[in-house]
N, C-alpha and C positions, 0 to 999 in steps of 0.2 A: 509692509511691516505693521502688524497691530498693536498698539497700544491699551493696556489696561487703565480703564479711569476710574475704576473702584465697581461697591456695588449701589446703586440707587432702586431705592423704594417708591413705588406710585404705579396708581391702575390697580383694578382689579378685577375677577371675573365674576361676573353677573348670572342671577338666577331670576328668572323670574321679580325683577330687579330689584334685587336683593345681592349686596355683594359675598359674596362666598368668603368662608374664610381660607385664607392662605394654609393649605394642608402644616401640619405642624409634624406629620409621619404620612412625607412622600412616597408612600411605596404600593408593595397589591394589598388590596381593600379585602380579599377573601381567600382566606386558607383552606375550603374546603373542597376545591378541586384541583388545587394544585398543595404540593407542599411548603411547609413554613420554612422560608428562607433559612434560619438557623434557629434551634431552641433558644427558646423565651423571648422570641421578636411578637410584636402586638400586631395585628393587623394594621392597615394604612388609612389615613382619612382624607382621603382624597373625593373630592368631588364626584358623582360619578353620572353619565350621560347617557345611558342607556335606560333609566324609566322617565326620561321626557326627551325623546327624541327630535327634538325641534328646535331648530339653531333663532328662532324668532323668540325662544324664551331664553337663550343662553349669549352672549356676549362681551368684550373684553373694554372696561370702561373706564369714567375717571375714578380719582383717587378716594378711595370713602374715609371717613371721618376713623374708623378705627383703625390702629397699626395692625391688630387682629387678623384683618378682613385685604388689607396690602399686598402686592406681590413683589417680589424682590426681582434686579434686572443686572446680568452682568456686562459693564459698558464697556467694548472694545471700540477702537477707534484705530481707522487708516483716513487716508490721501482723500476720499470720497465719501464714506459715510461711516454713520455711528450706530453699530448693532449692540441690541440690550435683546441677553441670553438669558429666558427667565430660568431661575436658581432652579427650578423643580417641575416637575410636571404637575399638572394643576388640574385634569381633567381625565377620568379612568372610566374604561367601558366605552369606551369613542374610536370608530374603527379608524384605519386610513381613509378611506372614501368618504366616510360621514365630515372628516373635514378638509378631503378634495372640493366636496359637493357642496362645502361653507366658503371655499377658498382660501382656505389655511395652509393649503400643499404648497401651491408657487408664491402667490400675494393677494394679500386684501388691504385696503386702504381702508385704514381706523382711526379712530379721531381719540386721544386721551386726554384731558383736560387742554385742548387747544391743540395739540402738537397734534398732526398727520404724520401716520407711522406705516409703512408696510409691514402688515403680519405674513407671516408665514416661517415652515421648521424648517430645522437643520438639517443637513445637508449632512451625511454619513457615508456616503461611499453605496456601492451597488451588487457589491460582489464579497466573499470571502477573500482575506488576504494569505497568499502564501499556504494554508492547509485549512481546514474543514473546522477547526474543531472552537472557532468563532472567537476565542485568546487573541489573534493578533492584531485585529481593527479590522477596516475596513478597508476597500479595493476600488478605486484610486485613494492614494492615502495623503489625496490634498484637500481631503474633503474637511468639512469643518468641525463632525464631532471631533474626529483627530486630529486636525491642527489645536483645537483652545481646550478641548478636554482632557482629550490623551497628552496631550503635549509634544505633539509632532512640530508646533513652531513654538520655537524657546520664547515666550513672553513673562516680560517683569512682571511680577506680583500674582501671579496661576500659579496655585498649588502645583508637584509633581504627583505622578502617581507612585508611591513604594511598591516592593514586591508583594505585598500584602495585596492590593488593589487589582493586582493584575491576574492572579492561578485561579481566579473560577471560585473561589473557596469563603464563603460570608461568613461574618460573626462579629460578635459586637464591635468590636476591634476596629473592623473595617467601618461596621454603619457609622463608630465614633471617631474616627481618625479626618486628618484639616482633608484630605482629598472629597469624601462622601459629604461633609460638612460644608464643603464649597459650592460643590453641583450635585448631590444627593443624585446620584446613580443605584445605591443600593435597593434591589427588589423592586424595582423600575426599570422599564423600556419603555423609553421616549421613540414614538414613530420619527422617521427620518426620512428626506424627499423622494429620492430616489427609489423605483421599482427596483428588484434586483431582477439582476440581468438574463438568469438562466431560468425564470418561470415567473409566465405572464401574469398570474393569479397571486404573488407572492409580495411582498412589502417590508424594507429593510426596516427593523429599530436598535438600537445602542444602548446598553448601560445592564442591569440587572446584577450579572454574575462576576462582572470584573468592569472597571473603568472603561476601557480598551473593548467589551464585549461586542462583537456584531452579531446577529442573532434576526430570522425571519419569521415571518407569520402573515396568513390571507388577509387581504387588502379589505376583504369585509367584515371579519369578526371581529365582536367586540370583546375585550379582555378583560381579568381583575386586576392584572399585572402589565398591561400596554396602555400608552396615553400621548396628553397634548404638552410639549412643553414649547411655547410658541417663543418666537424670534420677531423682535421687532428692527426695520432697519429706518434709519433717519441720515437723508441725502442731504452732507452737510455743499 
């Protein structure tokens, strides 16, 4: 049983070190190869990894002096440790591999103002659930986008997803309603651990088109609309 202990603020990700700022429109950086999510959305300002390809300039570090430059961390809490689920994907144009090859897939041992944290992402499930058409999560549905985003385990103080959230369908409504506002899913897919299961070359991620979205893409290209939303866990 997880426990919600709110959201805490601290760490940030580093450039060239230099802290990044905390994307303030989590979503895709570029409309001009894919379409604009819905009329009159701005493009996203998300960091993006693809013109300094080298994880010796980029890093996730202590807390810098601006609230700006901070990233926000959702604290759940069980029996054995405490995961801080950052609010938003924080890093766009980074393929699955580029932070297999950092150790961001399974875990990396990172140090945030003192505290030793395991990084690494969430956990989505590996398969389509039930039919094809990516709406109903993911496949096994004990995975963790679906337990604490979807809301596959009923925990105090997690937003629900409304029907809004759920048919595939964006628009201001959704980007501004408490579910996107909590974990900002809209015009974002967050990569997720799991290969999916039916092709080798292929790499599950979660969110964009609905809450609940499961959705694939190759394990090495880099996107304007696919990213890092890392997972810290702390063995209490």
């Amino acid at each position: 049983m997880q426990i919600f202990e709110g959201i805490k603020s601290f760490g940030a990700l580093y450039h060239d070190n230099e802290p990044q700022p905390c994307p303030s429109r989590p979503w895709i950086v570029d409309f001009s190869i894919l379409p604009v999510p819905y009329r009159g959305m701005e493009p996203g300002n998300i960091a993006e990894f693809e013109p300094a390809p080298d994880w010796s300039r980029w890093w996730l570090g202590d807390t810098p002096s601006s609230s700006k430059n901070t990233l926000n961390w959702i604290v759940l809490k069980d029996s054995i440790r405490r995961l801080y689920i950052c609010d938003r994907m924080i890093l766009v144009r980074v393929s699955w591999q580029d932070l297999y090859d950092a150790g961001y897939v399974d875990e990396k041992m990172i140090v945030i103002d003192g505290q030793n944290y395991k990084c690494r992402l969430m956990s989505g499930g590996n398969d389509f659930y039930e039919d094809d058409d990516g709406l109903s999560g993911g496949h096994p549905a004990d995975n963790e986008w679906d337990r604490f985003v979807s809301g596959g385990e009923k925990i105090k103080g997690l937003p629900s997803l409304t029907s809004n959230d759920k048919i595939g369908v964006l628009s201001d409504e959704v980007l501004q309603g408490p579910h996107n506002q909590f974990w900002n899913w809209v015009g974002a897919y967050s990569w997720t651990s799991a290969p999916y299961v039916n092709r080798d070359n292929a790499r599950c991620c979660r969110g964009y088109q609905a809450g609940q979205c499961f959705y694939l893409n190759t394990f090495d290209h880099r996107h304007e609309d696919i990213g890092w939303r890392p997972v810290l866990e702390e063995l209490l």
